[in-house]
N, C-alpha and C positions, 0 to 999 in steps of 0.2 A: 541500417544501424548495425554498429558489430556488436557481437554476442560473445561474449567474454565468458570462461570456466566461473566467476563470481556471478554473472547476473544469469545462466542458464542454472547455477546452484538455486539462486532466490526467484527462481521465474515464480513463485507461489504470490510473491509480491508484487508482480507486473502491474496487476490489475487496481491494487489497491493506491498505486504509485500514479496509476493513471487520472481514477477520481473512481468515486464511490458507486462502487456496483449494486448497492441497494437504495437507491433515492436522494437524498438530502443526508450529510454527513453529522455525525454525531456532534455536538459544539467542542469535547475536547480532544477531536480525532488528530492524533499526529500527522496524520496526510495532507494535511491541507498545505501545510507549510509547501510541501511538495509542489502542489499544484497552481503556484503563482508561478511556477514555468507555462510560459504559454507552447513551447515545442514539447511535443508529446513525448520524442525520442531524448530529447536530453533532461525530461521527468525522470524515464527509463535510467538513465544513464547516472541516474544522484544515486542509486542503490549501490555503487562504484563506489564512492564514497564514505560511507558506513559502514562502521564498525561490523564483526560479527553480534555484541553484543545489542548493539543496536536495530538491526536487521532483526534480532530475535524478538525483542522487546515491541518493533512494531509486527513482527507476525502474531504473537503470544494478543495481543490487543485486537487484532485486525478478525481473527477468530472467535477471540468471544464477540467481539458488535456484531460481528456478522451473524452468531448464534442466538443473541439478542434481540439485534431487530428480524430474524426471520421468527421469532417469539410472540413480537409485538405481532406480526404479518397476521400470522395466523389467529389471534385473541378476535 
């Protein structure tokens, strides 16, 4: 895969662009749309695509579920 100055900027996305690193995805997780790519590298490679505004808007989300459900984790 090449590594472009845009997706080594948003690497914080990687993961989340992949599928969901804490279990089962929230029902109105933006990510999913992502991940009817079945090649993992050109998942990766949609963050090429968006905006900065966009990119922001799904890390800004991607961090609170993540703080959310590590919430629930622990309850």
């Amino acid at each position: 895969m090449y590594l472009n100055e845009k997706l080594i900027k948003n690497a914080d996305l990687v993961v989340p662009f992949v599928g969901c690193p804490v279990g089962e995805p929230v029902t109105d997780c933006p990510f999913i749309a992502f991940w009817k790519e079945t090649d993992t590298g050109k998942r990766i490679k949609q963050i090429e695509k968006k905006s900065e505004e966009e990119l922001e808007q799904l890390r800004i989300f991607h961090k609170v579920c993540i703080l959310w459900k590590i919430d629930q984790l622990q309850e």
